[in-house]
C-alpha atoms as an extended CHARMM CRD file, in Angstrom:
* protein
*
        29  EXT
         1         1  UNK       CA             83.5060000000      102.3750000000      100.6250000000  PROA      1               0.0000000000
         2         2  UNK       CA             85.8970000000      102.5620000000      103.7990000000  PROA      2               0.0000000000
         3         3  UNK       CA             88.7870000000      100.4980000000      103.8380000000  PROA      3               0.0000000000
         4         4  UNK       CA             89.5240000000       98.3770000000      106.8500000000  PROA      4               0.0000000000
         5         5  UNK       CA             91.7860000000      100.5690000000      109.3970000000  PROA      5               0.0000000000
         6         6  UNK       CA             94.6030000000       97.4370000000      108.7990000000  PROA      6               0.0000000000
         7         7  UNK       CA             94.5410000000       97.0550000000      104.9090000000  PROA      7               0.0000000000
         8         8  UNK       CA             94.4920000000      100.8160000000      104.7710000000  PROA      8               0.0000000000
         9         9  UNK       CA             97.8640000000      100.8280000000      106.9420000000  PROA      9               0.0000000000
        10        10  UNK       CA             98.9430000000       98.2530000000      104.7260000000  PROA      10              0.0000000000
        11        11  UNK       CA             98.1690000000       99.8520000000      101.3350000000  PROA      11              0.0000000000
        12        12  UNK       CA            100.9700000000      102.9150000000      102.7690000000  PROA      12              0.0000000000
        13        13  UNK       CA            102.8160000000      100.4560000000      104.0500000000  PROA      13              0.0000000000
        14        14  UNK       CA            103.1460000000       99.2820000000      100.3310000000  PROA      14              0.0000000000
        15        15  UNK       CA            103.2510000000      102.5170000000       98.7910000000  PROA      15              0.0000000000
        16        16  UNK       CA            105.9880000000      103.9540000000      100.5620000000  PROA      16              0.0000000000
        17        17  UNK       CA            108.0260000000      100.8010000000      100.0030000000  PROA      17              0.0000000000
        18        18  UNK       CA            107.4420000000      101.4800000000       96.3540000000  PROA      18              0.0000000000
        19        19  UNK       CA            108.2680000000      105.4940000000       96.2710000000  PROA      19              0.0000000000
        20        20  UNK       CA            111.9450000000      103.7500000000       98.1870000000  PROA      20              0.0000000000
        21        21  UNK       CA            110.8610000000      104.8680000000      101.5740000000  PROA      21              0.0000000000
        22        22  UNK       CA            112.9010000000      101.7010000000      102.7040000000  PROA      22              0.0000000000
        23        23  UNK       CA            114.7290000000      104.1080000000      105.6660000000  PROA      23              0.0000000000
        24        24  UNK       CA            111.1520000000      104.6900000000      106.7900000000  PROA      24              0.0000000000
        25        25  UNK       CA            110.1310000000      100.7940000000      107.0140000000  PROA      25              0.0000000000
        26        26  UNK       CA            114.1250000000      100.6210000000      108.6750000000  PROA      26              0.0000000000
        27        27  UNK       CA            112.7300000000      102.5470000000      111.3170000000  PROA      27              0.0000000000
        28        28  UNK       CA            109.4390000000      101.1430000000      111.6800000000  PROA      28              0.0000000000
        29        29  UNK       CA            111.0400000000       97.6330000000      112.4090000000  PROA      29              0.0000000000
C-alpha cells in the first residue's frame, strides 16, 4: 500500500527529528 505523498513527507519529517536532525528542520523553517 502507497502512502499519501504528504504523510510520507511527514513520516521523515518525524524520523529525522527523532535521529536529532533538528539543524535539518532549522533549515527547513
Amino acid at each position: 500500500v502507497a502512502l499519501d505523498p504528504t504523510i510520507e513527507s511527514i513520516t521523515k519529517f518525524l524520523f529525522q527529528y527523532k535521529q536529532g536532525g533538528i539543524r535539518q528542520i532549522t533549515i527547513l523553517v
